[in-house]
C-alpha positions as CSV (number, residue, x, y, z in Angstrom):
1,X,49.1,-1.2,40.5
2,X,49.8,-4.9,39.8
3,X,53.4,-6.2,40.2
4,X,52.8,-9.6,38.5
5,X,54.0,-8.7,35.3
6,X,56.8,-8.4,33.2
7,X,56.0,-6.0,30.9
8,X,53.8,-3.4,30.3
9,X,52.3,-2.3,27.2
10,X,50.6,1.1,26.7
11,X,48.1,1.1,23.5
12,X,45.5,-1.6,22.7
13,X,45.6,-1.0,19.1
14,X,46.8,-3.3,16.4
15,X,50.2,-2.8,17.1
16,X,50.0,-2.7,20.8
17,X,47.4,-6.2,20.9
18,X,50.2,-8.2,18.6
19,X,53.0,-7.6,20.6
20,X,50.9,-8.7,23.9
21,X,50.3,-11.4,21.7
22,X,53.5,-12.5,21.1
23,X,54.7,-12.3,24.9
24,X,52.2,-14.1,25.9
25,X,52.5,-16.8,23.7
26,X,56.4,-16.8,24.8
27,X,55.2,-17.4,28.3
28,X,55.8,-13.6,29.2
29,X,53.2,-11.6,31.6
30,X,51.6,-8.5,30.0
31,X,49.7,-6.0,31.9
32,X,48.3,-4.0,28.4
33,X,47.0,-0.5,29.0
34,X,44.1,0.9,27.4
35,X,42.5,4.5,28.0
36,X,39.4,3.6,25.8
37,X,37.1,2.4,28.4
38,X,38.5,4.4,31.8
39,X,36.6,7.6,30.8
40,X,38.6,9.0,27.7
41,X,38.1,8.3,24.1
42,X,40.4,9.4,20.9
43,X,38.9,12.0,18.3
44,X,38.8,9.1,15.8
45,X,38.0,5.9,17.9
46,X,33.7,5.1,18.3
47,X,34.5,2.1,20.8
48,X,36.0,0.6,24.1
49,X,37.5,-2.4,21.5
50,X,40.9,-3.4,21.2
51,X,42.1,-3.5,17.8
52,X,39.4,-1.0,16.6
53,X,39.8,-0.3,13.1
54,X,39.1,3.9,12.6
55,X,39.8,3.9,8.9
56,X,39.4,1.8,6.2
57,X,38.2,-2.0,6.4
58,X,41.0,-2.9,4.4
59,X,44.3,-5.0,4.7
60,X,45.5,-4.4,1.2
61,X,46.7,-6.7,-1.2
62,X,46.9,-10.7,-0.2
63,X,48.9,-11.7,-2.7
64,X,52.3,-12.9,-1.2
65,X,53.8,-13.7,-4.2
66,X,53.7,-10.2,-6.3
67,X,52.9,-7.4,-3.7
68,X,54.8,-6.3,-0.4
69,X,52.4,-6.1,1.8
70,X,50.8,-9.8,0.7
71,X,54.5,-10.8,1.0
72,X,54.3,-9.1,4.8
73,X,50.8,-10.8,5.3
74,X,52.5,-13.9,5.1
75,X,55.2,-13.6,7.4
76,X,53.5,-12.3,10.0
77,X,51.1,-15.9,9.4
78,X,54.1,-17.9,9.8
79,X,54.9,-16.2,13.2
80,X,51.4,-16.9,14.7
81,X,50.4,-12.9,14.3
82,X,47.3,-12.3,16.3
83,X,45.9,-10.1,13.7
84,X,46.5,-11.6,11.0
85,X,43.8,-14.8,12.4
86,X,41.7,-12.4,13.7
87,X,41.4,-11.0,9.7
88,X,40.8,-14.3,8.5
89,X,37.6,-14.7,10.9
90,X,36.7,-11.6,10.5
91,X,37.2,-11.5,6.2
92,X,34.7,-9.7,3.2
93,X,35.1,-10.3,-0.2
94,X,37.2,-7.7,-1.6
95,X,38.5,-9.0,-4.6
96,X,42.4,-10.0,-4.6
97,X,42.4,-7.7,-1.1
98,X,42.4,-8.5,2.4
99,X,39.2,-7.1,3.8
100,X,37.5,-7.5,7.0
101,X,34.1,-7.2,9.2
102,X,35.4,-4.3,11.4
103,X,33.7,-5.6,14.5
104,X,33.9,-9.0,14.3
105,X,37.6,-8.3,13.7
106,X,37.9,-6.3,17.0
107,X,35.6,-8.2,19.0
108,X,38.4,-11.8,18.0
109,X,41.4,-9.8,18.5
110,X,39.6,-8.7,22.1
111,X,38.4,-12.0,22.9
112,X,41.5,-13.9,22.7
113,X,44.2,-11.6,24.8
114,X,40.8,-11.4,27.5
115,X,41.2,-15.2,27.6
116,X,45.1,-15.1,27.9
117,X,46.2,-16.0,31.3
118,X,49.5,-13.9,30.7
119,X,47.6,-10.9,29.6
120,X,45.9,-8.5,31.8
121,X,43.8,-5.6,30.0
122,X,43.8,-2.5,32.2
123,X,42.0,0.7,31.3
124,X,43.3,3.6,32.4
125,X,45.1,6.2,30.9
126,X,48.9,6.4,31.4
127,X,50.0,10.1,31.5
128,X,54.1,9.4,32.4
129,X,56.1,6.5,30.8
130,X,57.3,4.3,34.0
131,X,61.3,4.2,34.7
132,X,60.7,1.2,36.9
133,X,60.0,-1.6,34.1
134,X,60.0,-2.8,30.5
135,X,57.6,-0.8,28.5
136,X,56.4,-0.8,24.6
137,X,54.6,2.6,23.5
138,X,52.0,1.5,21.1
139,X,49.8,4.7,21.3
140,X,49.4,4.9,17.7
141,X,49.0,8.8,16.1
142,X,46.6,9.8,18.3
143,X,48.4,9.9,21.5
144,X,47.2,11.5,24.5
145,X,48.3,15.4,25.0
146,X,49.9,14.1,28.3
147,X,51.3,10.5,27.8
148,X,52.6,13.0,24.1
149,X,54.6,15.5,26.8
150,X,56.2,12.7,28.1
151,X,57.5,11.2,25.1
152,X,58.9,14.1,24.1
153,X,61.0,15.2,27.3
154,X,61.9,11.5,26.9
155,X,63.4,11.5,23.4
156,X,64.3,15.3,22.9
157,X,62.6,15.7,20.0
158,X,59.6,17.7,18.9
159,X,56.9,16.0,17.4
160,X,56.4,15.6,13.5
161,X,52.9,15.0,12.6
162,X,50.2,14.6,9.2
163,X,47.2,14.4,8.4
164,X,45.2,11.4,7.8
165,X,41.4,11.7,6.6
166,X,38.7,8.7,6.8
167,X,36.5,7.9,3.9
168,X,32.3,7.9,4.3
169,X,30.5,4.5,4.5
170,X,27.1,4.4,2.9
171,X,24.3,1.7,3.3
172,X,23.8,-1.2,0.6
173,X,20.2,-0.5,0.1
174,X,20.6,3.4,-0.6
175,X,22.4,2.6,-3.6
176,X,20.9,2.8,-6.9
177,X,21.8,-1.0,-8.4
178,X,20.4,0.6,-11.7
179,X,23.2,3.1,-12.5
180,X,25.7,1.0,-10.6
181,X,27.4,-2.6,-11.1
182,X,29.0,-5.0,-9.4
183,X,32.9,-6.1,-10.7
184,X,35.9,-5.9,-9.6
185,X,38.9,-4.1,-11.8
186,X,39.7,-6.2,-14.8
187,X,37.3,-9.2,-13.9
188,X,39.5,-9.8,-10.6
189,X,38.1,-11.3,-7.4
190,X,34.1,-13.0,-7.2
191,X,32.5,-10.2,-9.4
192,X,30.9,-8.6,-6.9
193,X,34.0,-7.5,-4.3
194,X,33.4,-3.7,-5.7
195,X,29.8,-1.8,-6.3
196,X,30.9,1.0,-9.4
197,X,29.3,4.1,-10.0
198,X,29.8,5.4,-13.1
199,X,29.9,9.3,-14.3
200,X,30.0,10.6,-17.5
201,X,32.7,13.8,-18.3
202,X,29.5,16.4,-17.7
203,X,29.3,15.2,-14.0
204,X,32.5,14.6,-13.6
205,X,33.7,18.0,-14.3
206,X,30.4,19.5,-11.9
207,X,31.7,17.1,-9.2
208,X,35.4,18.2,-9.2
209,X,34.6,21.8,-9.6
210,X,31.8,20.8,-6.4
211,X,35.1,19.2,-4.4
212,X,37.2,22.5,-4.7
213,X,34.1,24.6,-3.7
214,X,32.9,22.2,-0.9
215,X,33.1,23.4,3.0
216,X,36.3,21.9,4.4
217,X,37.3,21.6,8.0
218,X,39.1,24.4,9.8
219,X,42.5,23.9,11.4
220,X,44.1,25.4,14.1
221,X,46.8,27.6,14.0
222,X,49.6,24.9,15.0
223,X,47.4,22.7,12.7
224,X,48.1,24.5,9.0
225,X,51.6,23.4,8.2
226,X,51.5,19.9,8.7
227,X,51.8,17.8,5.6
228,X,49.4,14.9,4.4
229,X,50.5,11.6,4.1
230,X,50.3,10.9,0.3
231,X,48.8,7.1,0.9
232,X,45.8,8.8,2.5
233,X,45.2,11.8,0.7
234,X,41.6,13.9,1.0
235,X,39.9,13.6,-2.0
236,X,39.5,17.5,-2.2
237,X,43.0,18.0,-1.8
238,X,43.6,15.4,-4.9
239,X,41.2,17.4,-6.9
240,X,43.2,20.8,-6.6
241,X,46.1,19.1,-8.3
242,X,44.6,19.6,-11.4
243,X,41.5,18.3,-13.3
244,X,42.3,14.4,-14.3
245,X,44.0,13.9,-11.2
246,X,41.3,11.7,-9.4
247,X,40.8,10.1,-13.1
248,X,44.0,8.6,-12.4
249,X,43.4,7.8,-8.7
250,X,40.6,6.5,-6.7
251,X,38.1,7.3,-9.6
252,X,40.6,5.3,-12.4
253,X,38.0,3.5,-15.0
254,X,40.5,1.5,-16.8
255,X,39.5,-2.1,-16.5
256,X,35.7,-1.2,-15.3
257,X,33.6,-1.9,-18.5
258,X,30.2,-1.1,-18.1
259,X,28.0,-3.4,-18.8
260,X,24.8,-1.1,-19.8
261,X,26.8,0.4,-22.1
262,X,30.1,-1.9,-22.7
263,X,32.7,0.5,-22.2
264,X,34.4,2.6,-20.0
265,X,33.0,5.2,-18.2
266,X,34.7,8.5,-18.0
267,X,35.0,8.1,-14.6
268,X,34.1,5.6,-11.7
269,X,33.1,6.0,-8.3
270,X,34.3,2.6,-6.5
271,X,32.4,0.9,-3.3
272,X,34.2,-1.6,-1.7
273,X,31.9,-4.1,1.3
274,X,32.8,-3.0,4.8
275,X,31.1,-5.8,6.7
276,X,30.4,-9.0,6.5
277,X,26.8,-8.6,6.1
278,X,27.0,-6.4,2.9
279,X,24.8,-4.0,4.5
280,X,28.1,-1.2,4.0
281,X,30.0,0.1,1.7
282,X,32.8,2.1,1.9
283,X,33.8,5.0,-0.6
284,X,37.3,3.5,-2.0
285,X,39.8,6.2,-1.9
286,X,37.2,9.2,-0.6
287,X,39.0,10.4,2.2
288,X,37.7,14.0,3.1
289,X,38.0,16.9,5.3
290,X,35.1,18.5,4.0
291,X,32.2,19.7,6.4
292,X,29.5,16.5,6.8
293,X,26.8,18.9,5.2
294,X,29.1,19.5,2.1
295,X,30.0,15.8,2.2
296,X,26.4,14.8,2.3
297,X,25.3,17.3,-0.6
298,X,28.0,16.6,-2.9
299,X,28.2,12.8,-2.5
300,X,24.4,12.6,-3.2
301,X,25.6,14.2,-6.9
302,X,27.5,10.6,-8.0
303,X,25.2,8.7,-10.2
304,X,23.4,5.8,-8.2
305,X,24.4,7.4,-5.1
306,X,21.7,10.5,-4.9
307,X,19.9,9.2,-2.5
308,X,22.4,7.8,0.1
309,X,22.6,6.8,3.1
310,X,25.7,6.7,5.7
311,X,26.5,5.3,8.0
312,X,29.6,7.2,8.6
313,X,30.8,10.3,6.7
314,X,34.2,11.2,6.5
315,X,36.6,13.4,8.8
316,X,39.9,14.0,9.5
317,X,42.5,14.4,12.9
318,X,46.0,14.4,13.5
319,X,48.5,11.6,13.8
320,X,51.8,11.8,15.4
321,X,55.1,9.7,15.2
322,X,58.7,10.0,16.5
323,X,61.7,10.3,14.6
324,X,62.2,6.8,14.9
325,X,65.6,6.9,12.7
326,X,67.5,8.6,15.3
327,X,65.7,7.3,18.1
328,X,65.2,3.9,17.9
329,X,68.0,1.0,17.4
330,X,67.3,-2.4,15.4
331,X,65.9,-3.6,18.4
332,X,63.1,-0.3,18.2
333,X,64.4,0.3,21.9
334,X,64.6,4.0,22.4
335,X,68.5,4.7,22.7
336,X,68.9,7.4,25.4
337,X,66.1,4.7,27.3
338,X,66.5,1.2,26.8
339,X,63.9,0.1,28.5
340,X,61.5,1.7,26.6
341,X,60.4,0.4,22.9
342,X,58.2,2.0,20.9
343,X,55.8,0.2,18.4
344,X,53.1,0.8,15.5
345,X,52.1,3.9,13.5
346,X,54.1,6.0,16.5
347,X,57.0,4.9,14.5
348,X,56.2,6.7,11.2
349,X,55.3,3.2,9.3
350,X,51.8,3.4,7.9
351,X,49.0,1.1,7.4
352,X,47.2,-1.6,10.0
353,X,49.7,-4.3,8.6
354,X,52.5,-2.4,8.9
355,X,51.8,-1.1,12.4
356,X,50.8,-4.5,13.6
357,X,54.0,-5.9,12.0
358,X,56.2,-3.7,13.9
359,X,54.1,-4.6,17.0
360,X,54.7,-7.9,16.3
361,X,58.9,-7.6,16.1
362,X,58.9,-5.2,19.6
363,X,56.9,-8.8,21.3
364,X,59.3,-10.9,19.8
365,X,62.4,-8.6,20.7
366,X,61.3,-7.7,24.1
367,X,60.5,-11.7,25.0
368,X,64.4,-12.6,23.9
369,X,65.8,-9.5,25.3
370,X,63.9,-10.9,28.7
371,X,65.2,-14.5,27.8
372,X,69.1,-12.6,28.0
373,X,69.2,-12.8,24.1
374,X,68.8,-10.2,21.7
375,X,67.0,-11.1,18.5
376,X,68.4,-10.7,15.3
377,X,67.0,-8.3,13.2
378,X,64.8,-9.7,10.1
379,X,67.4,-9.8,6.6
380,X,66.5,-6.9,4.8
381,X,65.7,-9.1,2.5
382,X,62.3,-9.8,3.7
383,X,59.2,-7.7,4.3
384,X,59.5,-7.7,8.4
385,X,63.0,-6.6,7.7
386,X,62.6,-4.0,4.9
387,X,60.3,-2.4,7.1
388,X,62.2,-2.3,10.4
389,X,65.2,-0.8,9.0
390,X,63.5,1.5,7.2
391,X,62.1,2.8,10.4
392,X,64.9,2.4,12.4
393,X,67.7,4.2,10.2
394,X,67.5,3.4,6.6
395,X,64.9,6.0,5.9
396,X,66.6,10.0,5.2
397,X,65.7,11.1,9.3
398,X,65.6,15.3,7.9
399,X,62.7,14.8,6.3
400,X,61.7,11.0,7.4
401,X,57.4,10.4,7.0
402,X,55.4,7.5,7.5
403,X,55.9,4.7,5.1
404,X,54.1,2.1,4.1
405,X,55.9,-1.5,2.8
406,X,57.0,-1.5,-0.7
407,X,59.1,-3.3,-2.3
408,X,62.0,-0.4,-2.9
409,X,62.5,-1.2,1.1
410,X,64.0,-4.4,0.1
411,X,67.7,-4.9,-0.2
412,X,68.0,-5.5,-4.0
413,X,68.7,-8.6,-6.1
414,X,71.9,-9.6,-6.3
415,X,71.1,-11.0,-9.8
416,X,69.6,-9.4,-12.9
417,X,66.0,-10.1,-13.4
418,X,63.8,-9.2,-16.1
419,X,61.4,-6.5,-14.8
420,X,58.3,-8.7,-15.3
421,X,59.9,-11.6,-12.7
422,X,61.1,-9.0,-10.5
423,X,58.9,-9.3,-7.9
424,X,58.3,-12.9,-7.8
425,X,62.1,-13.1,-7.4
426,X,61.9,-10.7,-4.1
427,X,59.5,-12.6,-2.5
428,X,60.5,-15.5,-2.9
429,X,64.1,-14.6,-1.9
430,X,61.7,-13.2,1.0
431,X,59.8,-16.4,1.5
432,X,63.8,-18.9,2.1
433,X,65.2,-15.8,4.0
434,X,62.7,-15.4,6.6
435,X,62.3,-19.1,7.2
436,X,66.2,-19.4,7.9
437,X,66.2,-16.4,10.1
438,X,63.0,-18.2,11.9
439,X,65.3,-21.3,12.3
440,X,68.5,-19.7,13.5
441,X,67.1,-17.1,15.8
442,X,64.7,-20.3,17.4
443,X,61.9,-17.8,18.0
444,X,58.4,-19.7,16.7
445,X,56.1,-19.2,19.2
């Protein structure tokens, strides 16, 4: 094994690629682990790529001035995040979103640690966390069975775990541009960020009814108890919760008006562009675990969708995180091991922002710590620091799951503010805090 490095990272997903990012820039060598690409491959991941995006296409909101995780967009921007350029090459219309070209984003985020002299990619598969050296654990939820064993006999702790269920993608040109529309949700974005198929209450009832008799996927034994993540819910899962559920979910036709018929439908199917191209779409909010032959059937019964094509249909593993809470202090190093951070969705946060974010703070952390400095934590006033202590104590550890950022993570306003200026007020509270603690703490890259 090489010697000429610093630290050594072990995950080359978002969170893993941001903090070797952020040493780097610091002037710190990174040797940065990978398995993809030594001979093993994750039940979710279809590349060797770093950075590979297994669900969604989406970053989420953009706007920094009204919604957390726009607010936690930008602060990751104004400390020279990795991921964050990568999105903007890589960016789709989608409206007031963040959305990206899933390649073209993994193929930047690869292309500039490759041509980092302080960073050096290595795939292979790391089965025992090394005692010898500073390490960050970015290994996401889908954690090898061995590197998994390890982890635990270091912290003590049994795994907790949840599901999390990818949505199908279908082709452009399979869709029926007759029945369907472009527009986004009350005239927001270009006007064509979102393809909508609309159903009337006939076929909506047939295709609920069809969702709770669908296939699904078997589980294992250890497999049946573990909860769902509500951000990321299965569709069919939604639909068991009664009949208007999804009508007041992913299927919501508020704000959609119709324009072959000027109103509403009673419920819409929304497509949102997966690639820069336009050539996919993918199924907002239809995260499944049914069977891909039950998928395929049913899906073909949504108006201007019956005779679609995908590219991918959906599915469903297992994700796993730590009890960060009682594991992890403000610096995310684990306490009974120092040495030893952990980063990303391992930590029970939730989302590619989120997880890169927390990437992100381990780099910066781990560069100071190695500079004989700690780093002061982010105010919980800010999105970087709403999200770190929530991780890392604030959340109730009993029954602590994955999180994304929102703004009840914030500390709250000292000051009354009318509900409607609320959250204009937090972020840009956010926006003066953040660039202070940037200042004091001297840690720009």
């Amino acid at each position: 094994m090489t010697k000429n490095f610093d630290v050594q990272i072990i995950g080359g997903g978002l969170a893993g690629c941001e903090a070797a990012w952020q040493l780097a820039q610091r002037g710190v060598r990174v040797r940065l682990s990978e398995m993809r690409g030594s001979g093993d491959m994750t039940p979710a991941h279809q590349t060797e790529g770093l950075a590979e995006l297994v669900c969604s296409n989406s970053f989420r909101s953009d706007d920094a001035e009204n919604n957390a995780v726009g607010l936690l967009h930008q602060e990751m921007r104004d400390l020279g995040s990795l991921i964050m350029q990568a999105a903007e090459v890589a960016k789709v219309p989608a409206g007031s979103a963040l959305a990206v070209d899933r390649d073209v984003f993994s193929q930047t985020v690869t292309k500039h640690l490759e041509e980092n002299n302080n960073i050096d990619i290595v795939r292979e598969r790391v089965d025992v966390i090394p005692t010898d050296r500073s390490v960050i654990i970015a290994t996401g939820p889908l954690t090898a069975s061995n590197l998994a064993e390890s982890i635990m006999a270091k912290t003590g702790e049994d795994r907790l775990a949840f599901f999390d269920a990818i949505a199908p993608i279908v082709y452009h040109d399979s869709i029926d541009m007759d029945i369907a529309w472009y527009a986004s949700r009350w005239d927001k974005g270009e006007g064509k960020d979102y393809i909508n198929c609309p159903m009337d209450e006939a076929q909506y009832r047939a295709f609920h009814q069809g969702l709770l008799d669908s296939d699904k996927s078997e589980f294992k034994e250890w497999e049946t108890s573990t909860p769902y993540f509500e951000g990321c819910m299965p569709i069919e899962v939604m639909a068991s919760r009664g009949l208007d559920t999804l009508r007041f979910g992913p299927m919501k036709p508020v704000g959609l008006d119709n324009p072959k018929t000027g109103r509403w439908a009673h419920a819409v199917v929304q497509l949102r562009q997966d690639n820069k191209q336009g050539t996919l779409w993918n199924m907002v909010g239809f995260q499944t675990k049914m069977k891909h032959g039950a998928q395929v059937e049913l899906l073909r019964t949504i108006p201007a969708l019956e005779k679609a094509e995908f590219a991918r249909l959906g599915g469903l593993h297992r994700n796993t995180f730590i009890r960060s809470p009682v594991l992890l202090d403000r610096q995310l190093r684990l306490k009974s091991a120092p040495h030893i951070r952990f980063a990303g969705q391992i930590t029970g946060c939730e989302g590619y922002v989120e997880s890169s974010a927390v990437g992100l703070m381990a780099g910066i952390m781990t560069a100071a710590e190695l500079a004989g400095r700690d780093v002061t934590p982010p105010p919980s006033t800010t999105a970087l620091g709403a999200l770190l202590g929530h991780i890392t104590g604030d959340a109730m550890a009993d029954d602590y799951q994955p999180m994304n950022i929102n703004f009840g993570l914030f500390a709250p306003l000292d000051e009354k503010v009318h509900k409607k200026s609320r959250k204009a007020a937090m972020t840009g509270r956010a926006r003066t805090d953040l660039n202070s603690w940037i200042a004091q703490q001297a840690i720009a890259a």
